[in-house]
C-alpha positions in Angstrom: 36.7 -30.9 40.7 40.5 -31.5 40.7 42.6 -31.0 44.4 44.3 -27.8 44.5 47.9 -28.6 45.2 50.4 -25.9 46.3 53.4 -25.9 44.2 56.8 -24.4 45.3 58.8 -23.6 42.8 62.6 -23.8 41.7 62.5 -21.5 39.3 60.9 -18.1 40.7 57.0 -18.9 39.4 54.6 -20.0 41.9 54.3 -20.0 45.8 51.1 -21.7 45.4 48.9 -22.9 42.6 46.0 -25.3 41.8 45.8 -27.8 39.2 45.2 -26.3 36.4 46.8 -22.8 37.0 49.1 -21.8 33.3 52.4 -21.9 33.4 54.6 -18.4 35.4 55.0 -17.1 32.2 51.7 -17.8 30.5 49.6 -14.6 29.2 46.1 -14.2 30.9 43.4 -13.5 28.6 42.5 -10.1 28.0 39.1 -10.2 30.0 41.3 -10.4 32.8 43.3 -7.6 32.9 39.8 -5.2 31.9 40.1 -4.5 36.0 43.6 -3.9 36.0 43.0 -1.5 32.6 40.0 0.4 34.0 41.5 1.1 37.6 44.8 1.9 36.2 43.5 4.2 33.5 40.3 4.7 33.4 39.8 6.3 36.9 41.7 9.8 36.8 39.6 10.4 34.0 36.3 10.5 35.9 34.7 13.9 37.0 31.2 14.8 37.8 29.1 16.6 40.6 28.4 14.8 43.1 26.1 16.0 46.2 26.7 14.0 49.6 25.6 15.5 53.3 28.3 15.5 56.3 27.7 17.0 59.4 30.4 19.4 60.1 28.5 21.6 62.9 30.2 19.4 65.3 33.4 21.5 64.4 34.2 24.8 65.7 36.1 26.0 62.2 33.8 25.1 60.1 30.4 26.8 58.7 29.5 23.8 56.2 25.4 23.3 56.2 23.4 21.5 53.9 24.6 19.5 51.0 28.3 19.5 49.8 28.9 19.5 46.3 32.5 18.1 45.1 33.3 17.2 41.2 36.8 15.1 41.4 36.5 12.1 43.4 33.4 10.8 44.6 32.9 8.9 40.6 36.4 8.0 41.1 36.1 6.0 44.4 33.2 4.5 42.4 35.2 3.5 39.3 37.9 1.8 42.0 35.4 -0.3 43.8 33.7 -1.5 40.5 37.2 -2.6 39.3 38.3 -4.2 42.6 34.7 -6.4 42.5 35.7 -7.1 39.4 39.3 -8.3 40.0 37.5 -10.5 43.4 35.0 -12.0 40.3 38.0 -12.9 38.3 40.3 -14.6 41.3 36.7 -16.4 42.4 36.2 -17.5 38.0 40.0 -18.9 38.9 39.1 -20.6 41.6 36.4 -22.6 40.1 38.6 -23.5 37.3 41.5 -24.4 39.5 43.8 -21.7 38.1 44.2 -19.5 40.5 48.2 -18.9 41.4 50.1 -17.0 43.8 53.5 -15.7 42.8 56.4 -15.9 45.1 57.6 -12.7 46.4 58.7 -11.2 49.9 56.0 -8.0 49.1 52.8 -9.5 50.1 54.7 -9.5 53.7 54.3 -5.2 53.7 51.2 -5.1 51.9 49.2 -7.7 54.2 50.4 -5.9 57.5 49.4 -2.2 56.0 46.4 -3.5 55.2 46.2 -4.7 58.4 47.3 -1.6 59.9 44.7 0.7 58.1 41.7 -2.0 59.1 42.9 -1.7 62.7 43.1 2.3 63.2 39.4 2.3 61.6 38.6 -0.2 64.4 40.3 1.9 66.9 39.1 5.6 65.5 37.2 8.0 67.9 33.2 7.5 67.5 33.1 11.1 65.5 36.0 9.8 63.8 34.7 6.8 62.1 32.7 8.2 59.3 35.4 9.9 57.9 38.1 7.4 58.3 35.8 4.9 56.5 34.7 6.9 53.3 37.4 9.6 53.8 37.7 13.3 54.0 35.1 15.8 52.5 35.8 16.4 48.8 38.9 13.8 48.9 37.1 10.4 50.2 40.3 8.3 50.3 39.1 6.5 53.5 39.4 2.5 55.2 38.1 0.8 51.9 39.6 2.6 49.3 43.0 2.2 51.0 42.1 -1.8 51.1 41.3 -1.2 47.5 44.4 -0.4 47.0 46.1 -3.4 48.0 43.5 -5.5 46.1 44.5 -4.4 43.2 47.9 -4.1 43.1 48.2 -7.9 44.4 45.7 -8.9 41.7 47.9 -6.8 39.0 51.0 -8.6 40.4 49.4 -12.1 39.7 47.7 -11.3 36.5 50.8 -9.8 34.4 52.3 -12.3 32.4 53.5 -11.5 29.4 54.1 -8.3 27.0 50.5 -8.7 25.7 49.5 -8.0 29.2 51.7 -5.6 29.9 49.9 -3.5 26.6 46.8 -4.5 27.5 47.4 -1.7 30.6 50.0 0.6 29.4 48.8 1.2 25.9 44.8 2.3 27.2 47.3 4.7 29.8 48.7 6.2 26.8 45.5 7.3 25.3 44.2 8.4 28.4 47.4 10.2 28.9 47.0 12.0 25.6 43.6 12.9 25.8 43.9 14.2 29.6 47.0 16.6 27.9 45.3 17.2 24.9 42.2 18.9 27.8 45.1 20.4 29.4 46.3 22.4 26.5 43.4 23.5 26.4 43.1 25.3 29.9 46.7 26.3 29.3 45.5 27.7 26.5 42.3 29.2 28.1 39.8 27.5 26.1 39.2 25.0 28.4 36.7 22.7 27.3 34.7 22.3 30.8 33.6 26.4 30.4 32.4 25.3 27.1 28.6 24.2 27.5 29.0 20.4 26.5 32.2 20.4 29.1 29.6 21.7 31.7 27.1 19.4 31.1 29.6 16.8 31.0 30.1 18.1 34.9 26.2 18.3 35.9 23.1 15.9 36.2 20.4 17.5 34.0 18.3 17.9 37.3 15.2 20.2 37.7 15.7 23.2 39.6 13.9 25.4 42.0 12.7 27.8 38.9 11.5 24.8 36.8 14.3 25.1 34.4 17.0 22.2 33.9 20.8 22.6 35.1 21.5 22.1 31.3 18.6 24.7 30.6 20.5 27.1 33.0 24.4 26.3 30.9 22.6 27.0 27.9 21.2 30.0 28.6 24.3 31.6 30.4 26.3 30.3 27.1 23.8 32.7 24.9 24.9 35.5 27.3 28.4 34.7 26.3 28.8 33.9 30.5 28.9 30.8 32.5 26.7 28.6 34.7 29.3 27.5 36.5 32.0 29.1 38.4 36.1 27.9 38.4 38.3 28.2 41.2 40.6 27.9 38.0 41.9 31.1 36.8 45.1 32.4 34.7 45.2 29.4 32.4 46.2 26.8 35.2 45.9 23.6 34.2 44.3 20.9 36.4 42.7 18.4 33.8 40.6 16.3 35.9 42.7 15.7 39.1 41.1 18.8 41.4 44.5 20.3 41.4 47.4 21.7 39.3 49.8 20.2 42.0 48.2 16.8 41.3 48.9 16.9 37.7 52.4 17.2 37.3 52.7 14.5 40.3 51.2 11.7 38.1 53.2 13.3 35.1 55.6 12.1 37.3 54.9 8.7 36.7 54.6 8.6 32.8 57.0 11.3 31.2 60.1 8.8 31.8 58.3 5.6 30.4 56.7 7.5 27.2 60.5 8.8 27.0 61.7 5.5 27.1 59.5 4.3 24.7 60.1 6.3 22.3 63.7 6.0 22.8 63.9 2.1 22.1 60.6 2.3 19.4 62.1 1.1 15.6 59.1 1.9 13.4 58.6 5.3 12.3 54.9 5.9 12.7 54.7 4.5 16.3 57.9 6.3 17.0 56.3 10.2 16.2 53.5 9.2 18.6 55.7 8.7 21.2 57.2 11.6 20.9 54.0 13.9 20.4 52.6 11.7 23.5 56.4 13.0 25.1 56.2 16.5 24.1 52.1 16.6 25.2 53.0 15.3 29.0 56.1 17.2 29.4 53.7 20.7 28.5 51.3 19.7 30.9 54.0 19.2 33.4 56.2 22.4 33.1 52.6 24.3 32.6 51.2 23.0 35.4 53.5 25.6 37.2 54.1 23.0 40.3 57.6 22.7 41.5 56.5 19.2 43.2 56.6 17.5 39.9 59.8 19.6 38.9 61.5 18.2 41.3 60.7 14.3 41.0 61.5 14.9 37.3 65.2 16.1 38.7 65.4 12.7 40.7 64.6 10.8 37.9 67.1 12.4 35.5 69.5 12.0 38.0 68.6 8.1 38.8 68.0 7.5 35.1 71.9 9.0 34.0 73.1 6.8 37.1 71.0 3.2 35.7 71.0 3.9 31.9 74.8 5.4 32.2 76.8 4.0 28.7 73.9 2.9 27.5 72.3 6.2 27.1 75.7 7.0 24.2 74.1 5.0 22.3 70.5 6.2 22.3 72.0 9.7 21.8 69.7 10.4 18.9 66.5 10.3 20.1 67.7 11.6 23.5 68.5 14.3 21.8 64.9 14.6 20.7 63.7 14.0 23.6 66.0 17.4 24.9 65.0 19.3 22.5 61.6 18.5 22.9 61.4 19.2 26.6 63.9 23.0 25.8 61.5 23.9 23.6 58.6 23.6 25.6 60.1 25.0 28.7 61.1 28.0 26.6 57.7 28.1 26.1 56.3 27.8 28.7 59.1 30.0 30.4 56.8 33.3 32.2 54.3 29.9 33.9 57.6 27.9 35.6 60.2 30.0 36.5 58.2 32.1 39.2 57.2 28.9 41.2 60.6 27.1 40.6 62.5 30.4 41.7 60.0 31.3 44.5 60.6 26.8 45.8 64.3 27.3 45.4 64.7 31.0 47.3 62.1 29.2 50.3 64.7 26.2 50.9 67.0 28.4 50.8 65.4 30.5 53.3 65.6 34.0 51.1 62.3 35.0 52.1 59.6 32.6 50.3 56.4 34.0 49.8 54.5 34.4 53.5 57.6 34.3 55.3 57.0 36.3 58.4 61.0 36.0 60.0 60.6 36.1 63.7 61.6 38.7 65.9 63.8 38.5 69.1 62.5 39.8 72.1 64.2 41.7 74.0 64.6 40.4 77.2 62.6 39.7 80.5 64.2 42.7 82.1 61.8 45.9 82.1 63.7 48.8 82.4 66.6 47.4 79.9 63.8 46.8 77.0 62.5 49.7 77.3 65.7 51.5 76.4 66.0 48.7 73.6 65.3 49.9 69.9 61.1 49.0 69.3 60.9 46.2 66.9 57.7 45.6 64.5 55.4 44.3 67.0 54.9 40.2 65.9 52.1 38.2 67.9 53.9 34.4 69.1 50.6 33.4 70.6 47.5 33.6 72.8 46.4 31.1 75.2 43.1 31.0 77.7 43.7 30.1 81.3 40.8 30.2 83.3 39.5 33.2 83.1 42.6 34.2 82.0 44.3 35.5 78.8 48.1 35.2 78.3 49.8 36.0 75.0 53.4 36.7 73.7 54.4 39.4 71.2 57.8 39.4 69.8 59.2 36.8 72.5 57.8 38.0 75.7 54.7 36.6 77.5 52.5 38.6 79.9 48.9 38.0 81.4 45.7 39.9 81.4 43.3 39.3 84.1 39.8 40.5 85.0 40.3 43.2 87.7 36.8 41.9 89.5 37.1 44.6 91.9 37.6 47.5 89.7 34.8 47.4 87.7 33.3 45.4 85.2 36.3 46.6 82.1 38.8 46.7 84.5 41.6 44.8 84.0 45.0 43.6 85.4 48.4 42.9 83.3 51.0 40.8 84.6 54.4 39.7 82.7 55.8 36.2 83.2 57.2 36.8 86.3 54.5 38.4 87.9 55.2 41.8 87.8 52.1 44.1 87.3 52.5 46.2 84.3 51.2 50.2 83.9 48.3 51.1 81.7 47.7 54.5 79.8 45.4 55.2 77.8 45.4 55.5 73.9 42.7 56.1 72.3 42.3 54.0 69.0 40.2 54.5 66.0 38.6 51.2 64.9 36.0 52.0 62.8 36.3 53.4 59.5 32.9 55.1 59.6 33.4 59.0 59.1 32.9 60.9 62.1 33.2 57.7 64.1 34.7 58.5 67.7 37.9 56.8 68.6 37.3 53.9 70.8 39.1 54.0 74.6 42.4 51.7 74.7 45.1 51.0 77.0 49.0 50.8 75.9 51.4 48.6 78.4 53.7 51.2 79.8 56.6 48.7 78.8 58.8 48.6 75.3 58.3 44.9 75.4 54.9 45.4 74.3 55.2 48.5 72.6 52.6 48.7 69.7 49.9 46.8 71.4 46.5 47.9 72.3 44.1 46.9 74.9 40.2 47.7 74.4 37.3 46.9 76.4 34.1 46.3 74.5 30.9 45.9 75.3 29.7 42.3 74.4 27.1 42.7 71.7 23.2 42.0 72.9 22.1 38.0 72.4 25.4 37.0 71.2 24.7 33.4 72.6 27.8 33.5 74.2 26.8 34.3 77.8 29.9 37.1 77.4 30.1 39.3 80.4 33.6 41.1 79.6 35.1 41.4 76.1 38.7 42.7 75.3 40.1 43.2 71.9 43.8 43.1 70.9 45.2 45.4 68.5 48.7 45.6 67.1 50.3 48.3 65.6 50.1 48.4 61.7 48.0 45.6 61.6 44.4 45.7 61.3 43.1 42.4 62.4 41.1 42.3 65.9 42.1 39.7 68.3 38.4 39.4 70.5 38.0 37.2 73.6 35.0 37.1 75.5 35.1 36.5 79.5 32.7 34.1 80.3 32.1 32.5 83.8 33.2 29.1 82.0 36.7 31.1 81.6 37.8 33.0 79.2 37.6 31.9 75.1 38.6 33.7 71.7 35.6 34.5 69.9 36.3 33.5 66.1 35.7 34.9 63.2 32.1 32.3 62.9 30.8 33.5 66.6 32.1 30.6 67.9 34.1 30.3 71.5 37.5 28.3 71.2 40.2 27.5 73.8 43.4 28.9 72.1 46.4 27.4 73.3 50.5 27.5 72.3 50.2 25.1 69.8 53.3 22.8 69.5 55.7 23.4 66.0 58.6 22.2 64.8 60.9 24.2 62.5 60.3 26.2 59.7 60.4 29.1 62.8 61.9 32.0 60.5 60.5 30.7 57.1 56.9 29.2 57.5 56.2 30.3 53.8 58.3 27.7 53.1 57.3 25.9 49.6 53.7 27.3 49.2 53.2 27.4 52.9 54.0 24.0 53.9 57.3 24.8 55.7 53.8 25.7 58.6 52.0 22.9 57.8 54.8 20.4 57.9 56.2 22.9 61.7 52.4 21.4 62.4 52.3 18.1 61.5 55.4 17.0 62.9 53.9 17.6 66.6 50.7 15.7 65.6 52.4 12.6 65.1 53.8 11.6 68.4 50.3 10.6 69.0 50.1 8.3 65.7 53.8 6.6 66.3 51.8 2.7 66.4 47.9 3.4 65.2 46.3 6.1 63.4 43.4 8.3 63.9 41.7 6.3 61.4 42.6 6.7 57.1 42.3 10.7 55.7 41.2 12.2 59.4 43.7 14.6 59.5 41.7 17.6 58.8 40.0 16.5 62.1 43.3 16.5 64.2 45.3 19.7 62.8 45.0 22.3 65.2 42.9 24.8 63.9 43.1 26.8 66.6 46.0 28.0 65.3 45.0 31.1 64.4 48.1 33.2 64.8 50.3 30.8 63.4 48.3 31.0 60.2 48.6 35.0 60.5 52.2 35.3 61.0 52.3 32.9 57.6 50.0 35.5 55.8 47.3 33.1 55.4 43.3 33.7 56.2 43.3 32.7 59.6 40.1 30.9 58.7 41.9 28.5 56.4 41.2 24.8 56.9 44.4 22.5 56.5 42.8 19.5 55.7 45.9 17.4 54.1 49.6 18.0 54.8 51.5 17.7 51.5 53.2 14.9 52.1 51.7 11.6 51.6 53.9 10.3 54.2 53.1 12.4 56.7 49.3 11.9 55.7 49.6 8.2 56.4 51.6 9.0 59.5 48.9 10.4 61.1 45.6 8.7 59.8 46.9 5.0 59.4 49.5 5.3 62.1 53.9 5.0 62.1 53.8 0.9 61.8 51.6 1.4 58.2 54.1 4.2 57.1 56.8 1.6 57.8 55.3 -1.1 56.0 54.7 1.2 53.3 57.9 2.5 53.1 59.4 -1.7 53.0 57.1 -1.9 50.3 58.6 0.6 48.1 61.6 0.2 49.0 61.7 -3.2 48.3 60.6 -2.8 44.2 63.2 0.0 44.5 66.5 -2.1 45.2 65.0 -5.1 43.2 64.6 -2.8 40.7 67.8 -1.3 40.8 69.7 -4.8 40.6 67.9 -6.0 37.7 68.3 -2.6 35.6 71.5 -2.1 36.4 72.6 -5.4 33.9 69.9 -5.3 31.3 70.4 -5.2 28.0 67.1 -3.4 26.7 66.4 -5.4 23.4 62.7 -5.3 23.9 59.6 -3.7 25.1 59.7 -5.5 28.5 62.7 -4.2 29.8 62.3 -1.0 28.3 58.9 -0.4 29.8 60.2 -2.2 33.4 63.1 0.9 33.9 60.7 3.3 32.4 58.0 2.6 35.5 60.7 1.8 37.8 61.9 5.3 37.1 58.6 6.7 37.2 58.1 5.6 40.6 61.2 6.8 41.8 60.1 10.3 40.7 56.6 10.0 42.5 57.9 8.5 45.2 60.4 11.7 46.1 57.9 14.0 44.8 55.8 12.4 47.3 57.5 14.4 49.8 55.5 17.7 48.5 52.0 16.4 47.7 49.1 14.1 48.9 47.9 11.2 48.0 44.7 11.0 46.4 41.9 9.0 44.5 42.6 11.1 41.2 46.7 9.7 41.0 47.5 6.6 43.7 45.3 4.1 41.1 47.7 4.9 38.6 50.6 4.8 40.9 49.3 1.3 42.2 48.4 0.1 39.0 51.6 0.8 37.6 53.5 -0.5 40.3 51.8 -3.8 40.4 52.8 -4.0 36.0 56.5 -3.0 37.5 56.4 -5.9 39.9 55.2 -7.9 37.4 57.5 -6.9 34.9 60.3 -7.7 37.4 59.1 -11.5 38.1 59.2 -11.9 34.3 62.7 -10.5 33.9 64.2 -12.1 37.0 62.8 -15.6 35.6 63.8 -15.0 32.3 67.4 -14.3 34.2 67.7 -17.7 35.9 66.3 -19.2 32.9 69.1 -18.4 30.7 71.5 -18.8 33.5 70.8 -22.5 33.8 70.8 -22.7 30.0 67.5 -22.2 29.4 65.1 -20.7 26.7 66.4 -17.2 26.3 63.8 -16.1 23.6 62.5 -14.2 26.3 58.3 -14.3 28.2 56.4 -15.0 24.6 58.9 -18.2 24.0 58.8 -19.0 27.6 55.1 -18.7 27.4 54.3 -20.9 24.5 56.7 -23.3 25.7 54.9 -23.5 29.1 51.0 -23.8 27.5 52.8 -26.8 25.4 53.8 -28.7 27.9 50.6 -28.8 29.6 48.7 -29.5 26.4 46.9 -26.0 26.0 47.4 -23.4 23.9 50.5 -21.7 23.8 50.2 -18.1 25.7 46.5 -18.4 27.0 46.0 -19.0 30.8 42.7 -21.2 30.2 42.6 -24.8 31.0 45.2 -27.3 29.9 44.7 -30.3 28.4 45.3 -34.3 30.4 49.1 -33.9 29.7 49.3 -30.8 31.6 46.2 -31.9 34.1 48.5 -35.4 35.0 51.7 -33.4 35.3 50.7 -30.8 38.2 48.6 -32.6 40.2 49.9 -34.4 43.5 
């Protein structure tokens, strides 16, 4: 077996090769970009059932028993592993023919510490912690190795894309994915969606025996003779969520394609090919706007916007089929009009702060001072928060604190209220009526004798018999014009809130940042994102370990979710912003190796765009992901990062990179005088010189074996 050698080279191919590695411009064979093929495009098609068992009793917000069934990601994480152990065969197949090669380029230094980063929070994660941040979160299962996967393949992309051959060999099986995924999209949008049809269900379910006798498919086919369905859709009112779990997730990879299918189209000369690009366009663009999420809206803005800056002149003379392309995406958001226009309005009036949709603006308090607030105009009474002390139970309501205490001494209801500076507070009574059973008797309350508190109710209530709790005192907190019940048990371990599952939890002032007067802020996340930010002074190095922030939100924030007009039992378990996300599971260094990563293809992208000429595909498809990726990247700021989109992201990115070694060579060739016939001349003249055949990354012949070895 020949010596591997390293080889630095002059001319921007390799940092390192063996002896018999092609040429820097030489086209791998099409075996070996099938990885590169099935994890860019072949995973967000994936979706099945798939029933997996997680302990979540150790949780005090959640209810889950059993088995958990999930359709959307588990076949995914699947498809990604079988095409990274595939990529590994194909680099160890190069290996044992001495043509493996490393390209030169200042990335791998971000994407070796991440991965480094996201091995080392696993190895640090809590105990309970490990099991998700290995195979990731219930029903999203982007953990540890998938992450890693990741990485795999977007190096092995990198080093694999060599010529435009390649470069089809992964965008064109994209376009046909695209087109079918859209085509399955108009059909929800135009609610015949093809999963409530009986072959789309059993498309969705193992034909498995049930407890009856009868077969799942038995079961679809006799609910489809009933004219119902087997099945039921969190789905309604024609939303369109294709395969991806999530209409938010679909216009976020839309993100990614709609400006290279645009571009294209734009710089396509034959007629035939040229239609399909723009029905492919036209397809995308009505999954997009019909998708109804302004996440993918606004990427689309930033790539307009970076797109008018890089194109600029150029784009005079593609008028014509930019003006296609306009009319196109007009008509179709004319269309489409009565699905957009709510959510874009609703996103532009929240950043605004015109009162979004669960906005609760706070309410000032009126002051410490007694007699002065009572004389003060009553405002709409507004809970800030409750927090157990002891045996102790201090809230806030519109700005001012107080304390109730057990009054041991007066009996086993009795009770003592204190405000924040200790003064004891008067309590008449006030009868409520809490049931809505006729004839019921109202129920004995106490009002605070004090206009800070006015419109909140005190009731003592008996602890119900073998509530496990060990209760010996229960009060229940009831504001005016709101019919929620606020219980708390006294226990001798102190005192707890007793939640809506029967479970005891220590409530406490959990920490927020912004978003105060406007948590309904884009869909709710203006109180996610008030959250989050608190959560990651813990997380500035290390993570909790990768997709464990359900396990670290607080919870417990049960008023907070409230005052947003959510279900107080809802269960944040991502934050909407993939950077935050990796913030807090793979830790502040990762998110800044990440973020040189990106940033990184960004300006080299920039620079090369800026002076190219567009007179074929490579180019054309280069500025057309670059400007994809710009868009996902800032719409990354609104939605999470997930197995159904990042392998197309990744994927993508690594042909970008690619497609920006090529062009950058190509560059310095023609600079020094070289070949300028662009990667297929450059590719046939490097498989020449070594004696092999022109374009083909197999083994040379003995010229090129006696010219590269040392």
């Amino acid at each position: 077996m020949a010596k591997a050698s390293k080889t630095i080279s002059v001319d921007g191919g390799y940092a390192w090769s063996m002896g018999y590695a092609p040429g820097p411009d030489a086209g791998a064979h099409w075996a070996q970009l099938l990885p590169a093929a099935l994890f860019t495009a072949i995973v967000i098609t994936l979706v099945r059932m798939y029933s997996y068992t997680r302990d979540m009793s150790q949780f005090y917000w959640s209810s889950s028993t059993g088995d958990l069934p999930e359709f959307f990601s588990h076949y995914k994480v699947v498809m990604i592993v079988v095409s990274v152990v595939l990529a590994l065969l194909m680099l160890l197949y190069r290996v044992f023919t001495q043509s493996l090669a490393f390209r030169r380029s200042v990335l791998y230094y971000p994407m070796l510490a991440y991965s480094a980063l996201v091995i080392i929070s696993y190895a640090l994660a809590d105990e309970d912690a490990k099991i998700f941040a290995w195979h990731g979160w219930n029903d999203r299962f982007e953990g540890t190795y998938v992450l890693l996967c990741y990485m795999i393949m977007l190096f092995y992309i990198m080093n694999s894309v060599n010529s435009e051959k390649n470069v089809k060999w992964i965008i064109y099986p994209t376009a046909v994915v695209s087109a079918l995924l859209s085509l399955l999209g108009l059909s929800q949008y135009l609610d015949r969606d093809f999963f409530r049809t009986a072959l789309g269900q059993k498309l969705l379910v193992p034909n498995t025996v049930t407890e009856g006798g009868a077969t799942t498919w038995d079961l679809i086919d006799q609910a489809a003779a009933n004219g119902e369905q087997m099945l039921n859709f969190t789905f309604q009112h024609r939303e369109i969520y294709q395969t991806v779990y999530n209409i938010n997730y679909v216009s976020f990879y839309l993100t990614l394609l709609i400006p290279l299918f645009g571009l294209i189209f734009i710089r396509e000369k034959r007629l035939r090919q040229k239609l399909l690009w723009g029905a492919l366009f036209a397809l995308v663009m009505l999954n997009l706007i019909g998708s109804a999420s302004s996440g993918g809206i606004l990427g689309m803005f930033f790539v307009v916007l970076l797109g008018a800056i890089m194109l600029n002149r150029r784009l005079l003379l593609w008028w014509r089929p930019l003006l296609v392309l306009i009319a196109i995406t007009v008509a179709v958001a004319g269309g489409t009009y009565e699905r957009w226009y709510p959510e874009v309005s609703g996103a532009v009036r929240g950043a605004l702060g015109q009162g979004a949709i669960g906005a609760v603006p706070a309410t000032p308090g009126p002051g410490s001072d007694g007699e002065a607030a009572q004389e003060a105009p009553e405002a709409a009474p507004r809970l800030d928060y409750f927090i157990n002390e002891g045996r102790d139970i201090v809230f806030s309501v519109n700005g001012s604190e107080a304390r109730v205490s057990p009054d041991e001494e007066g009996g086993t209801y009795s009770m003592l209220v204190r405000d924040s500076e200790g003064k004891a507070l008067t309590l008449r009574e006030d009868p409520v009526q809490m049931s809505d059973e006729e004839g019921a008797e109202p129920n004995l309350a106490y009002a605070i004798d004090d206009g800070r508190f006015a419109g909140l109710r005190l009731v003592p209530a008996s602890p119900p018999e073998n509530d496990g709790t060990g209760a010996s005192i229960y009060y229940i907190f009831l504001l005016e014009g709101d019919s929620r019940q606020w219980p708390f048990a006294i226990t001798d371990g102190g005192s707890f809130y007793l939640n809506d599952l029967g479970n005891l939890v220590k409530l406490e002032n959990v920490p927020h940042v912004g978003w105060s007067d406007n948590p309904g802020f884009g869909s709710g996340r203006g109180y996610i994102w008030s959250r989050t930010l608190p959560m990651m002074k813990d997380t500035l190095l290390i993570g909790h370990g990768a997709d464990t922030y359900c396990m670290y939100f607080p919870h417990l924030d049960y008023v907070g979710k409230h005052n947003t007009g959510w279900n107080i039992n809802m269960i944040v378990d991502k934050p909407h912003n993939m950077y935050m996300a990796a913030a807090i599971g793979t830790g502040g260094l990762s998110l800044l190796a990440l973020l040189a990563l990106f940033a990184i293809y960004v300006v080299q992208s920039a620079r090369l765009y800026w002076r190219e000429s567009y007179d074929d595909f490579i180019p054309v498809v280069g500025v057309g992901i670059f400007l994809g990726v710009f868009g996902f990247l800032v719409s990354g700021f609104v939605d999470d990062s997930t197995v159904s989109v990042m392998p197309l992201f990744y994927g993508l990115l690594g042909v970008g990179i690619a497609i920006n070694m090529m062009l950058a060579r190509r560059a310095r060739a023609a600079a020094l005088g070289g070949d300028e016939g662009g990667p297929e001349a450059d590719a046939k003249a490097s498989g020449a010189a070594k004696g092999g055949k022109p374009g083909k990354g197999g083994r040379g012949g003995k010229g090129g074996k006696g010219a590269r070895r040392k």
